[in-house]
KOLBA-29795 format. One record per atom (N, C-alpha, C): residue number from 1; x, y, z. Coordinates in nm, 2 decimals. Example, Ala and Ser with C-alpha at 12.3 -4.5 7.8 and 13.67 -1.06 7.14 Angstrom:
REM residues 2
[bado 1; [1.32; -0.57; 0.78]]
[bado 1; [1.23; -0.45; 0.78]]
[bado 1; [1.32; -0.33; 0.78]]
[bado 2; [1.28; -0.22; 0.71]]
[bado 2; [1.37; -0.11; 0.71]]
[bado 2; [1.29; 0.00; 0.79]]
//
This chain:
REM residues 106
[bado 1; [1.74; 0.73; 2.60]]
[bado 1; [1.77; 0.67; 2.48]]
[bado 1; [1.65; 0.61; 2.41]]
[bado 2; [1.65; 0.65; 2.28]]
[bado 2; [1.48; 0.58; 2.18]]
[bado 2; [1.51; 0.41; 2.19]]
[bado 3; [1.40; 0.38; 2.19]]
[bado 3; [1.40; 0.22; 2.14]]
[bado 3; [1.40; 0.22; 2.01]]
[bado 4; [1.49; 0.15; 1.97]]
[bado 4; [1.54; 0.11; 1.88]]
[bado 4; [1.44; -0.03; 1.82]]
[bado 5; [1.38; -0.01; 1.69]]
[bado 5; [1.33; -0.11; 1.65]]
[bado 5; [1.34; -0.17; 1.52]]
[bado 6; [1.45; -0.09; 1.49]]
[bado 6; [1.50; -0.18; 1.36]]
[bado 6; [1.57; -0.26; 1.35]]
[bado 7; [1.53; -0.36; 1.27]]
[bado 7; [1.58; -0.48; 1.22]]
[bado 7; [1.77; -0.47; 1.15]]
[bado 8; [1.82; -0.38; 1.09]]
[bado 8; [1.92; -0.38; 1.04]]
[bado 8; [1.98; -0.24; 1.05]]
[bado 9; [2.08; -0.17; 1.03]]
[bado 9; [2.13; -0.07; 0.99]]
[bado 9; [2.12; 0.01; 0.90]]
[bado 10; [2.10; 0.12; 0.89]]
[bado 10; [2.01; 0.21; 0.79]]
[bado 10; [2.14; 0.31; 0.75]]
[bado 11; [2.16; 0.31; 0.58]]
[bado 11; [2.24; 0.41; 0.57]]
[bado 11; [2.17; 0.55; 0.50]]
[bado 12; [2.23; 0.64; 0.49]]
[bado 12; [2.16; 0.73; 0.47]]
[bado 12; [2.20; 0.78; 0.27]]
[bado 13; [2.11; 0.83; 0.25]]
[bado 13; [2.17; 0.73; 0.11]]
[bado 13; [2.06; 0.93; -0.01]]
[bado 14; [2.12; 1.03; 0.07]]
[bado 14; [2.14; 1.15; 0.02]]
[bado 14; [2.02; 1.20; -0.06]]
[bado 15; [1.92; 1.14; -0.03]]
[bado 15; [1.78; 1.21; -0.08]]
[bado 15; [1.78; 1.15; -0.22]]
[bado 16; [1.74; 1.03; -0.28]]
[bado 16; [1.74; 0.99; -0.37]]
[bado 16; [1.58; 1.01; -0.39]]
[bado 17; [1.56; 1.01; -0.55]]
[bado 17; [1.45; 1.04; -0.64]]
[bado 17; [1.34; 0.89; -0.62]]
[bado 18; [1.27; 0.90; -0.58]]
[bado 18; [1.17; 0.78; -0.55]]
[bado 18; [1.01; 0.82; -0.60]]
[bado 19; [0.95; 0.69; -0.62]]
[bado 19; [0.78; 0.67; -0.62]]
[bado 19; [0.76; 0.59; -0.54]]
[bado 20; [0.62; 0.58; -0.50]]
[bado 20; [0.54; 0.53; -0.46]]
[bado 20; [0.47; 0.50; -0.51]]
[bado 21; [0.42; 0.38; -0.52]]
[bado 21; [0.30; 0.28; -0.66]]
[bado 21; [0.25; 0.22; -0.56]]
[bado 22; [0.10; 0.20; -0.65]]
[bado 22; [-0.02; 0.10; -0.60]]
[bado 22; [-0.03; -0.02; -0.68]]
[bado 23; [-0.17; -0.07; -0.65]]
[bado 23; [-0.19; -0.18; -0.77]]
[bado 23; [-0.13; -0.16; -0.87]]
[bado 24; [-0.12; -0.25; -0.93]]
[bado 24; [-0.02; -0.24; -1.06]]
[bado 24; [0.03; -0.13; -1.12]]
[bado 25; [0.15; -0.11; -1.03]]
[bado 25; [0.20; 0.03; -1.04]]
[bado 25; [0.12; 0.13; -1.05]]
[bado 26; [0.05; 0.15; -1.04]]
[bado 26; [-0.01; 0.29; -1.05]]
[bado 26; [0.05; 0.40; -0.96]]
[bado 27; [0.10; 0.52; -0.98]]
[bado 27; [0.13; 0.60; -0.96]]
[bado 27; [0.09; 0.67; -0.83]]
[bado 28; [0.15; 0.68; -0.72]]
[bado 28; [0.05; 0.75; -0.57]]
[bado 28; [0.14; 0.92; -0.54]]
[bado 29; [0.27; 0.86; -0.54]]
[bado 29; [0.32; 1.00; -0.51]]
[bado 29; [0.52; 0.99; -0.53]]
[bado 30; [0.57; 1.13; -0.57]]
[bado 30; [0.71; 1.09; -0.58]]
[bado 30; [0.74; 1.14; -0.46]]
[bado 31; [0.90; 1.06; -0.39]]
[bado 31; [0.95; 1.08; -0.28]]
[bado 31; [1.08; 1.10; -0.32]]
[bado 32; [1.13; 1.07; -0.19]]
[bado 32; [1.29; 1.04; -0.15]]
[bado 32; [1.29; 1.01; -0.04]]
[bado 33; [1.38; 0.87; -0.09]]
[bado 33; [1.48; 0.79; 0.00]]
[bado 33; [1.56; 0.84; 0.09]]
[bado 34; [1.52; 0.87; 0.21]]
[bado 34; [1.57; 0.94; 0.30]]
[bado 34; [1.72; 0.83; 0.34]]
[bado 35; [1.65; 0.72; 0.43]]
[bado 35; [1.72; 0.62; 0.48]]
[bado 35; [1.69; 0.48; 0.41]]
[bado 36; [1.81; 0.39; 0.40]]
[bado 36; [1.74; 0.25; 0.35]]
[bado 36; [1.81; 0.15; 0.37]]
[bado 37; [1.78; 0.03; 0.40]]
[bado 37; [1.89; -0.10; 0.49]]
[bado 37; [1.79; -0.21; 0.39]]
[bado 38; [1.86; -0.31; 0.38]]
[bado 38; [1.77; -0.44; 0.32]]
[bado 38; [1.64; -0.51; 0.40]]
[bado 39; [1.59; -0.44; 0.51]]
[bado 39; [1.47; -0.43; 0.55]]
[bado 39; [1.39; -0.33; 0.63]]
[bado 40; [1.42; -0.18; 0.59]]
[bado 40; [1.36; -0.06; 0.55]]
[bado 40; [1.36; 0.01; 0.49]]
[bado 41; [1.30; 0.13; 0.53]]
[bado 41; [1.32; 0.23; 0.43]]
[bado 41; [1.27; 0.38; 0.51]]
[bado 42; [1.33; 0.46; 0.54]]
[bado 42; [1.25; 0.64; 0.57]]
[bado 42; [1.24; 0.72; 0.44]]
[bado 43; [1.12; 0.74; 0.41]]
[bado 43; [1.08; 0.79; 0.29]]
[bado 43; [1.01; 0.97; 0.36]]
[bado 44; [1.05; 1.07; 0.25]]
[bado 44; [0.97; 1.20; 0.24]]
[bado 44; [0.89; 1.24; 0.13]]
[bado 45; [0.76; 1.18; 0.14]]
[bado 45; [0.65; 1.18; 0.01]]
[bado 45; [0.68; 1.39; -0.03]]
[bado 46; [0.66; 1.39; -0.14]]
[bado 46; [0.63; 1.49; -0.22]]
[bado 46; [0.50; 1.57; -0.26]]
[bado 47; [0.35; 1.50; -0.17]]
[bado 47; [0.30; 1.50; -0.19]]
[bado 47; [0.17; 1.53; -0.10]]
[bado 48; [0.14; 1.57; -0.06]]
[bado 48; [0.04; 1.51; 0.12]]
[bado 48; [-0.02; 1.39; 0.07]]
[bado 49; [0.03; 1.35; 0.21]]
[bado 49; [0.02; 1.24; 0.18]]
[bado 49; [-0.06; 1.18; 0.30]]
[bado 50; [-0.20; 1.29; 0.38]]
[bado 50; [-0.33; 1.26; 0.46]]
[bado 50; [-0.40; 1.20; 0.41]]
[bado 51; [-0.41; 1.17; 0.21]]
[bado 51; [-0.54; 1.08; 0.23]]
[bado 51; [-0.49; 0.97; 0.25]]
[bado 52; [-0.58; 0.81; 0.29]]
[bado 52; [-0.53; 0.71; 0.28]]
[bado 52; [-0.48; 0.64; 0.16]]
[bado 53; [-0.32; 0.56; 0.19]]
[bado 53; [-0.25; 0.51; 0.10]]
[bado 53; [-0.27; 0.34; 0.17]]
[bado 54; [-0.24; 0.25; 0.08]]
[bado 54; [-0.26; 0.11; 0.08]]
[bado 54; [-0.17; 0.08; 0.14]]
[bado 55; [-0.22; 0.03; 0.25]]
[bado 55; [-0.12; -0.08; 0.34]]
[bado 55; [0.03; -0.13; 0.28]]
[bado 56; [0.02; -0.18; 0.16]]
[bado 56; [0.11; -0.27; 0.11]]
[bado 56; [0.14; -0.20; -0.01]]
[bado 57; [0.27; -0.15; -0.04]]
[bado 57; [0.23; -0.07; -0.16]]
[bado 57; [0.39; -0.09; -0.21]]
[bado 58; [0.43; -0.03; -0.37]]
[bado 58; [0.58; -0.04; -0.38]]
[bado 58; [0.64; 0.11; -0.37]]
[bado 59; [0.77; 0.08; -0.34]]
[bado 59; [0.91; 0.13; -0.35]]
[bado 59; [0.97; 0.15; -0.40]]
[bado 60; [0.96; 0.21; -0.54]]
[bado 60; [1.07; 0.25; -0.67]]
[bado 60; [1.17; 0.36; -0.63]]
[bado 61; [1.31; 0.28; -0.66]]
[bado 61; [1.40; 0.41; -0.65]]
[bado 61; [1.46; 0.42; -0.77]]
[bado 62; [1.46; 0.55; -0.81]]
[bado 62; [1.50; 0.59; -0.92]]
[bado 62; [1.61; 0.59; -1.01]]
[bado 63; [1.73; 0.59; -0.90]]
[bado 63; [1.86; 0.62; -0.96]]
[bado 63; [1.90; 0.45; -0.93]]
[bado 64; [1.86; 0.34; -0.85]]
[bado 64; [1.87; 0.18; -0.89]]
[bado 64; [1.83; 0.14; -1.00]]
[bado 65; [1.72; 0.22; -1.01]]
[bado 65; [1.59; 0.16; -1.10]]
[bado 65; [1.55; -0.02; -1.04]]
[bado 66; [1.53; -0.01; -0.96]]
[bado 66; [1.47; -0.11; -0.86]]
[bado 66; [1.36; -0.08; -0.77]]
[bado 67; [1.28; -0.18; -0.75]]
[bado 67; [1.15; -0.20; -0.66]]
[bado 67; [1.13; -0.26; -0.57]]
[bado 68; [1.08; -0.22; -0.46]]
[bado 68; [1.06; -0.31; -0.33]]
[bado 68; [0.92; -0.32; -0.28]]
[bado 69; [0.85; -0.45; -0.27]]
[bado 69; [0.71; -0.44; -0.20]]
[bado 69; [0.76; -0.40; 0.00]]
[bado 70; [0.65; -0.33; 0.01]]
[bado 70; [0.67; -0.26; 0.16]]
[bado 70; [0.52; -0.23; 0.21]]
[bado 71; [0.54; -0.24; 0.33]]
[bado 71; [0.47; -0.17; 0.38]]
[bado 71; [0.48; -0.06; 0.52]]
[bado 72; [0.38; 0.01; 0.50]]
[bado 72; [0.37; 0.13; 0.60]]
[bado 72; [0.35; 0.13; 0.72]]
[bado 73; [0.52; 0.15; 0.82]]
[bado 73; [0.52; 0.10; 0.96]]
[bado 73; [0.48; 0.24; 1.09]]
[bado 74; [0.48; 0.35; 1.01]]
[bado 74; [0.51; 0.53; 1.05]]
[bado 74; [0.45; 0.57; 0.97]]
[bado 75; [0.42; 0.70; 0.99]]
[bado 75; [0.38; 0.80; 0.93]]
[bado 75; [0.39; 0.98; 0.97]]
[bado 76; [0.49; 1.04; 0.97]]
[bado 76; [0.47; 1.19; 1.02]]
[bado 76; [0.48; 1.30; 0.95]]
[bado 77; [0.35; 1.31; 0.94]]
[bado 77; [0.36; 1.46; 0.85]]
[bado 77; [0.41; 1.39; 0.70]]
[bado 78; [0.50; 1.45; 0.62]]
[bado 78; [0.56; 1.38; 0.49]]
[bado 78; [0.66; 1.24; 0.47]]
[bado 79; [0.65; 1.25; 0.61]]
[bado 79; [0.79; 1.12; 0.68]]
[bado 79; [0.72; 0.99; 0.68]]
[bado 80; [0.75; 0.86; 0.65]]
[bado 80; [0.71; 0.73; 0.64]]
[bado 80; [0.87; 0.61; 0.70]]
[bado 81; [0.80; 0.55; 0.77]]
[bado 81; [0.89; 0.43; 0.79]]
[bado 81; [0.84; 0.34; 0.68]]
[bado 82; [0.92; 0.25; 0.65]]
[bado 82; [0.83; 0.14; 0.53]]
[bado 82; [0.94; -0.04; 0.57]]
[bado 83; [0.86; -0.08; 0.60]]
[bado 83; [0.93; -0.26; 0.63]]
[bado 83; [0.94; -0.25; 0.51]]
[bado 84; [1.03; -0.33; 0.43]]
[bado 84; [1.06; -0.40; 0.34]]
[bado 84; [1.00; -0.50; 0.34]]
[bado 85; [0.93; -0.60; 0.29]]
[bado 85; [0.86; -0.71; 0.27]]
[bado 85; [0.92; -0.83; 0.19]]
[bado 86; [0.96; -0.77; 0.08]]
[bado 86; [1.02; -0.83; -0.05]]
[bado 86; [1.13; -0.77; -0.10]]
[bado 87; [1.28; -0.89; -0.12]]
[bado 87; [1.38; -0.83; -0.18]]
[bado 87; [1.35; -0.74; -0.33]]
[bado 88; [1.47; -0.68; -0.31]]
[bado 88; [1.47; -0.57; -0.43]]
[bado 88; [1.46; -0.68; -0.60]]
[bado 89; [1.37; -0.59; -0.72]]
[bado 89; [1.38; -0.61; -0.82]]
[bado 89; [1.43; -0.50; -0.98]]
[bado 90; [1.53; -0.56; -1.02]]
[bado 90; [1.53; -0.48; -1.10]]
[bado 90; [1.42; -0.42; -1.21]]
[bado 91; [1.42; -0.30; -1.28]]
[bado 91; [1.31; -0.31; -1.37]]
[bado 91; [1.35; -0.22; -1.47]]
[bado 92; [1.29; -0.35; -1.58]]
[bado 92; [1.35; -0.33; -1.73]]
[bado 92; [1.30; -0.17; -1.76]]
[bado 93; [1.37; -0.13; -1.91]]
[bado 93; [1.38; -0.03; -1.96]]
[bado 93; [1.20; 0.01; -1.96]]
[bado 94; [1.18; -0.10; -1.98]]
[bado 94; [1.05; -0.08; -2.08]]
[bado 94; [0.94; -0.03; -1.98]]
[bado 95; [0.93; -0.10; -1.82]]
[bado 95; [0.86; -0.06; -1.69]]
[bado 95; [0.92; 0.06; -1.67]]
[bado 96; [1.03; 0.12; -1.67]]
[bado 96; [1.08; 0.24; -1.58]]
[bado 96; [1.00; 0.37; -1.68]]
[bado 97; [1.01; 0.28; -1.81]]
[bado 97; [0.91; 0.41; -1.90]]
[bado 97; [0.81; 0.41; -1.85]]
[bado 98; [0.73; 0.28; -1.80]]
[bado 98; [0.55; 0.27; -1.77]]
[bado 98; [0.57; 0.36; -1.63]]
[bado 99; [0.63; 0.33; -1.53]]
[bado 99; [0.67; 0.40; -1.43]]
[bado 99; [0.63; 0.54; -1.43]]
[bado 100; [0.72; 0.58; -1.53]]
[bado 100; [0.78; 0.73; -1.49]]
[bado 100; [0.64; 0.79; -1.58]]
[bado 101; [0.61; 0.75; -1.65]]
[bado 101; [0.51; 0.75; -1.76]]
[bado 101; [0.47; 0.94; -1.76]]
[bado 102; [0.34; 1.00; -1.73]]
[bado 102; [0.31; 1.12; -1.71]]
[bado 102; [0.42; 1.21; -1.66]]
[bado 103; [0.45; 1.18; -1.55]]
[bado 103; [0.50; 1.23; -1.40]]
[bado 103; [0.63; 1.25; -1.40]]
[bado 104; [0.64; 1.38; -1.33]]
[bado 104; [0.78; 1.44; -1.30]]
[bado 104; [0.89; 1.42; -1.19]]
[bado 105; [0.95; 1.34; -1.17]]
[bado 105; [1.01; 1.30; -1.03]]
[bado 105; [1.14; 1.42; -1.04]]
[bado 106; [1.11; 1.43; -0.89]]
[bado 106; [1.20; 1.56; -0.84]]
[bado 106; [1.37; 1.54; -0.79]]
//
């Protein structure tokens, strides 16, 4: 049996449309929400995602339209564990345009 090291129960929540932001939102890569409990997250970047990403970085999911600061507990291959750090925030019309800004989310 795996050890088990999560904090809460993870549901599985159907490949939802996600980013990944840096400093002030800045754009790193689009994902999906694989799994997510109010103190994780299994994320599948869209992107390679070998070069280095910021310790502490956000969480946008796209069909909430909410944000979570997190950070990076895993890494395999396109796969990420992410601690939740900070409850969820919603975000206004006017961010989800800055957000989505260029970029194509899949």
């Amino acid at each position: 049996m795996r050890n088990e090291r999560r904090q809460g129960q993870r549901r599985t929540t159907r490949l939802r449309p996600g980013k990944l932001l840096g400093a002030r939102d800045g754009f790193l890569c689009d994902c999906a929400v694989v799994e997510r409990s109010p103190r994780g997250a299994r994320i599948r970047a869209f992107a390679p995602v070998d070069r280095v990403l910021p310790e502490v970085l956000t969480l946008y999911d796209e069909v909430e339209t909410r944000r979570w600061t997190a950070r990076i507990v895993w890494a395999r291959g396109a796969e990420m564990g992410l601690a939740i750090e900070a409850g969820g925030q919603t975000v206004s019309d006017a961010e989800r345009h800055k957000i989505a800004g260029l970029f194509y989310a899949v």
